[in-house]
C-alpha positions as CSV (number, residue, x, y, z in Angstrom):
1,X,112.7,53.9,58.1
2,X,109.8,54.8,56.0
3,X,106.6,53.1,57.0
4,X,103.1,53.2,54.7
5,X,99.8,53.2,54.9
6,X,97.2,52.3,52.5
7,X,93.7,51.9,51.1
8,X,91.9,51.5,47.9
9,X,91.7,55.6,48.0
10,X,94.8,57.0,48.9
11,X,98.9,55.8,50.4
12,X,100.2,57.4,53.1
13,X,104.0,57.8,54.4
14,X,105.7,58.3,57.5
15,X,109.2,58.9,58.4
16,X,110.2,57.2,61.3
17,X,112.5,59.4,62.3
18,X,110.2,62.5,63.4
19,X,107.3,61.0,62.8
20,X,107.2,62.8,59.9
21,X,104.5,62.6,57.4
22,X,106.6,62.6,54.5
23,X,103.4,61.1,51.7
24,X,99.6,61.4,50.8
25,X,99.1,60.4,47.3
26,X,95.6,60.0,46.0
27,X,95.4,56.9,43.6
28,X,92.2,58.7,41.6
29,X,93.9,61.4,41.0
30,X,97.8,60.0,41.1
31,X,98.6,63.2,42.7
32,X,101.1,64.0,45.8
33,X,99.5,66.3,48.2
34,X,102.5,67.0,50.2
35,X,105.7,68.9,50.1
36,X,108.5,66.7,48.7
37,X,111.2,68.7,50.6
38,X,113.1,70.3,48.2
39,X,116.1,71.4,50.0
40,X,116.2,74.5,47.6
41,X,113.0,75.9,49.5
42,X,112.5,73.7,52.9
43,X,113.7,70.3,53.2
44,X,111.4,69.3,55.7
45,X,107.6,67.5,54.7
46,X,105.4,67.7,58.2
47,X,107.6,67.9,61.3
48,X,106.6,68.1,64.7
49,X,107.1,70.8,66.8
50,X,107.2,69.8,70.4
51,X,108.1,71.0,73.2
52,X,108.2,74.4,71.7
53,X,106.4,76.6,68.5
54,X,108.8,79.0,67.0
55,X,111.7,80.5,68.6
56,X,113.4,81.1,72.2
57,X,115.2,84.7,72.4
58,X,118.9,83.5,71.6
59,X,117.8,79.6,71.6
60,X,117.8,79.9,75.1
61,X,115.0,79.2,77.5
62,X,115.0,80.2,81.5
63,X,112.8,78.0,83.8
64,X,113.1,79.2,87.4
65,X,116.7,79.8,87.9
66,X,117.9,77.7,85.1
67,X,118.8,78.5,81.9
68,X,118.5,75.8,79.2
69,X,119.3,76.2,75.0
70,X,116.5,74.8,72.8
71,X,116.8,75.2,69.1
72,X,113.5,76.5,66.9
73,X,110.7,74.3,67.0
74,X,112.2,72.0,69.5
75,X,113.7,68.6,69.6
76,X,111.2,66.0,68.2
77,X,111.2,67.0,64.8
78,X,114.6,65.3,64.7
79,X,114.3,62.3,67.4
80,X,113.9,58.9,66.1
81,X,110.4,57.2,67.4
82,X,109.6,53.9,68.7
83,X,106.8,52.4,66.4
84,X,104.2,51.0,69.1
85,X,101.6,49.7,66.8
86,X,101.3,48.9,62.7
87,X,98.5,48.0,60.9
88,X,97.6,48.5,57.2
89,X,95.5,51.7,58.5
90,X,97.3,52.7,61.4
91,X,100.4,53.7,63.0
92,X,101.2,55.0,66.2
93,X,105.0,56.3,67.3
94,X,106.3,57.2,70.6
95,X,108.9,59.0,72.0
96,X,109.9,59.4,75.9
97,X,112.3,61.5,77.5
98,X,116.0,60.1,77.8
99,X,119.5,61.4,78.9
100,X,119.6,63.8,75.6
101,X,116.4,65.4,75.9
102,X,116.8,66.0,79.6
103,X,119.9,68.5,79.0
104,X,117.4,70.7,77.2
105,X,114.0,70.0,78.5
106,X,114.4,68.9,81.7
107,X,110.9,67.4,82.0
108,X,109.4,63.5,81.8
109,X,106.9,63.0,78.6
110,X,105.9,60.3,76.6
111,X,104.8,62.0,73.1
112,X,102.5,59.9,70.9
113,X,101.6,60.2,67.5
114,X,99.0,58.4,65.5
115,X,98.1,58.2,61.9
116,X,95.3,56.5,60.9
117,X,93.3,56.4,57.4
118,X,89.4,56.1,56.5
119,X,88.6,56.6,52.7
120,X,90.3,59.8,51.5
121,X,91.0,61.4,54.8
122,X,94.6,61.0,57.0
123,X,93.8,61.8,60.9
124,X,96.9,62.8,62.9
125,X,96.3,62.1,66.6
126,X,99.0,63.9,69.3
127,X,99.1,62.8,72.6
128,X,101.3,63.7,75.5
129,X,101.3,61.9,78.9
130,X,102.9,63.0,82.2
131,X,104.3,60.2,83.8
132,X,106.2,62.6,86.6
133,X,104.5,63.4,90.2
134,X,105.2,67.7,89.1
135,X,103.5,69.3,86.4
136,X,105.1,69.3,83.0
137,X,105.4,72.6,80.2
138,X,105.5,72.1,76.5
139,X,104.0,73.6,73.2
140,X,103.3,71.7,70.4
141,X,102.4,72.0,67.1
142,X,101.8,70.6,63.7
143,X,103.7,71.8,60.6
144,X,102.3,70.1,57.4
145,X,103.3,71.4,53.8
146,X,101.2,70.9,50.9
147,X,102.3,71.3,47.0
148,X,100.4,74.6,45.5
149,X,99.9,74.9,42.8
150,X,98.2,71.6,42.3
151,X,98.1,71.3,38.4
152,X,100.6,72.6,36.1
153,X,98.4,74.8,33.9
154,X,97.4,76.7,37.2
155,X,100.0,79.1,39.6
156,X,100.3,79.8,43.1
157,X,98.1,83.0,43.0
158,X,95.2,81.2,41.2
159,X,94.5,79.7,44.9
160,X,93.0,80.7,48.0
161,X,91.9,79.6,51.8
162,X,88.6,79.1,52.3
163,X,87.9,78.6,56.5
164,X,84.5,77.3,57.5
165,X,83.7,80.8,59.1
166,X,83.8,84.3,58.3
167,X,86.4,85.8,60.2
168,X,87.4,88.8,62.0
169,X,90.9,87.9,62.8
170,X,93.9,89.7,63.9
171,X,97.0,89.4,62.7
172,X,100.2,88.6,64.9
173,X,103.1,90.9,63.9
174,X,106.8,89.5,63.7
175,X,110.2,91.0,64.0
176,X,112.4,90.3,61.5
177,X,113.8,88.0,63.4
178,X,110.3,86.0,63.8
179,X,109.7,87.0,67.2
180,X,106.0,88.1,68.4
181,X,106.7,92.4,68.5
182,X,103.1,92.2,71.0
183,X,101.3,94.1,68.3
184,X,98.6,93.2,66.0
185,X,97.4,94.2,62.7
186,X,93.5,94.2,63.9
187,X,90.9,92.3,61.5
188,X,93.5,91.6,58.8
189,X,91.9,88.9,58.1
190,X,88.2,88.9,57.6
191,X,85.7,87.0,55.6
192,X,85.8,83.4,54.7
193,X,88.5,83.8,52.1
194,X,92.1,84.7,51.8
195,X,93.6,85.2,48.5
196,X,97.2,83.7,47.8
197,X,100.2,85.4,46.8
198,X,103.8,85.7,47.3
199,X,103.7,89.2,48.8
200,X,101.5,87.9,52.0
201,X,104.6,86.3,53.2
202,X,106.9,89.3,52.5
203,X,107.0,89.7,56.3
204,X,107.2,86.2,57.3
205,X,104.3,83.9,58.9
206,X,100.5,84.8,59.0
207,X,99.9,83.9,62.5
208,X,96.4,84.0,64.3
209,X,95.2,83.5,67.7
210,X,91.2,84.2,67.6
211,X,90.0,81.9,64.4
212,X,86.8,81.0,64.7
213,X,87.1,78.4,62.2
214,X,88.2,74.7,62.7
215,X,88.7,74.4,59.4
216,X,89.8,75.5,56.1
217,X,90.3,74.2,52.2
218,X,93.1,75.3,49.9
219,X,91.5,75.7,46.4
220,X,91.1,77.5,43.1
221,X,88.6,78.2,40.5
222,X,91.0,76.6,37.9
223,X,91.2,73.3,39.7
224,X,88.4,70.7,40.5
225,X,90.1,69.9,43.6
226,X,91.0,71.0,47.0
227,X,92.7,69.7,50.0
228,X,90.8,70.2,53.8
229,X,92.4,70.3,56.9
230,X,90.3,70.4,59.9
231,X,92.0,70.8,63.4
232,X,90.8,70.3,66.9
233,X,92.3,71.1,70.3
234,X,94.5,73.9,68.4
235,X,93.8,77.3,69.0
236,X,96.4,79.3,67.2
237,X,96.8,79.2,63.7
238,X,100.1,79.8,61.3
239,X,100.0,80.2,57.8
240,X,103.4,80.3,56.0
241,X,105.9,80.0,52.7
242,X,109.5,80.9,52.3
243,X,109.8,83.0,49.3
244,X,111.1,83.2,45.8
245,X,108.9,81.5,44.3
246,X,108.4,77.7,46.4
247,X,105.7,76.0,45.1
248,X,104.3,74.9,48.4
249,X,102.1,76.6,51.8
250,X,102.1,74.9,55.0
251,X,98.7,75.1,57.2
252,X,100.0,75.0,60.9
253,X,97.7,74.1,63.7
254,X,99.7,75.4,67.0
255,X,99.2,74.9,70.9
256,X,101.7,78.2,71.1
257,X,104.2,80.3,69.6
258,X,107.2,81.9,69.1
259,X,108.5,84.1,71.9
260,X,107.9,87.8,72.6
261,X,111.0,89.9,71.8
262,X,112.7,90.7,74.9
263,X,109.8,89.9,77.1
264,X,112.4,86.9,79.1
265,X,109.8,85.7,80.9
266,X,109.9,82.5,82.2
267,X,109.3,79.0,80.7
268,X,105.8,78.4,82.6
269,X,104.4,81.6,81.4
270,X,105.1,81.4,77.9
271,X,102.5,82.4,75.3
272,X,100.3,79.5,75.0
273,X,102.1,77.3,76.7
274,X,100.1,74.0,78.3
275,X,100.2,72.8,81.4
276,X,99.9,69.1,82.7
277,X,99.1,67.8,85.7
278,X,100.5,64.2,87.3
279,X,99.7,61.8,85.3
280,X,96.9,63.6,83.1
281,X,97.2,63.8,79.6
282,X,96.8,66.0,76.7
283,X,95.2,65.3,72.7
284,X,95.0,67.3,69.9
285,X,94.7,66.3,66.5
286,X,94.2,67.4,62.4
287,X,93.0,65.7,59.7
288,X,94.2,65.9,55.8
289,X,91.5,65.2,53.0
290,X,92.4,65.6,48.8
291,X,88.6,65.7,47.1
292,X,86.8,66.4,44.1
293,X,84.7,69.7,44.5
């Protein structure tokens, strides 16, 4: 079920299944912001990735001395949510463990997610619960895509990322595979502004763990818009595109990622991986705004 919601500015969608942000079209401008899910390229919009970023070594996980499968980016993405509150400027979904989950994450959550609108800008609020007396594992992530170019008479390569900071970041290398090789390309990025173009994706995801920036626009010199995303409680950073050609770059906020290649180290002790305590809980949260400049 598809569920909207709406202001004099700008209608948003969510899937219910997922809790997918699957819409943000700005009424001024009658434009869609996000990915349509062309199955030719990616047919997903925004999914969540929970309880794990990226990839498990052979979709398989070992916790202690038990060995449990987990497919990339985890289960949520494709769990259908319980809708706990609606109004025309809110929405939150929830999903708890059950019978199904329990096979391949053997832990007790309760996942919420809430969207909420004011003027131009779409908040999306995580937050995970422990309702169990032992401590609880998980990664999780955000994964929106947005159409680039914006405007027909512009291409992808007219565009760039502009963070809030300069920056003197390092990028994560990748196997083939897309598994973390433990080396890094030091200060690949640096300044406040990164270029786009197909060849930056030639070896899959640009992945960052030391941004200084909580924020960043996707713009262009040809266009007299741009779309912000600000991010808080996320401190790793992935930047990615399939190739040939999609007309689309997703801007993904992450609480981990993928594994190290034959590192097999234990579920607990995985890169960015959060802890949480007896009933304690966790937030993080991004924010989506299309303006003028």
């Amino acid at each position: 079920m598809i569920h909207q919601l709406e202001n004099e500015y700008i209608s948003v969608k969510i899937n219910q299944l997922g809790a997918e942000l699957c819409s943000y079209f700005n009424k001024q401008t009658e434009r869609e912001i996000i990915w349509q899910g062309d199955p030719k390229f990616w047919k997903r919009h925004a999914p969540t990735l929970f309880p794990i970023v990226g990839k498990v070594e052979n979709n398989t996980y070992r916790l202690g001395q038990d060995q449990f499968s987990l497919s990339q980016h985890g289960f949520a993405r494709d769990q259908d949510f319980k809708v706990l509150h609606h109004s025309s400027l809110s929405i939150t979904f929830q999903l708890t463990n059950n019978n199904q989950t329990k096979e391949i994450y053997p832990f007790e959550f309760v996942l919420e997610i809430q969207f909420s609108i004011q003027d131009k800008e779409l908040k999306v609020l995580y937050r995970v619960f422990n309702p169990s007396v032992e401590n609880i594992y998980f990664c999780l992530g955000a994964h929106p895509g947005f159409n680039c170019p914006f405007e027909k008479h512009t291409s992808f390569h007219d565009y760039q990322l502009k963070f809030e900071k300069s920056e003197s970041s390092d990028r994560i290398l990748l196997t083939p595979s897309g598994f973390r090789t433990g080396e890094r390309e030091e200060k690949w990025l640096y300044g406040d502004t990164l270029s786009l173009s197909e060849e930056l994706f030639r070896e899959d995801a640009l992945i960052f763990d030391d941004l200084k920036s909580t924020s960043l626009s996707i713009e262009s010199p040809k266009s007299n818009e741009r779309i912000i995303v600000t991010w808080n409680n996320f401190p790793h950073m992935g930047i990615w595109k399939p190739l040939n050609n999609a007309p689309f770059i997703c801007i993904e906020p992450w609480n981990g990622m993928a594994d190290q290649a034959e590192l097999d180290n234990d579920f607990k002790e995985k890169y960015g991986v959060i802890s949480l305590a007896s009933q304690k809980s966790f937030e993080c949260a991004y924010t989506i705004e299309n303006v003028q400049k």
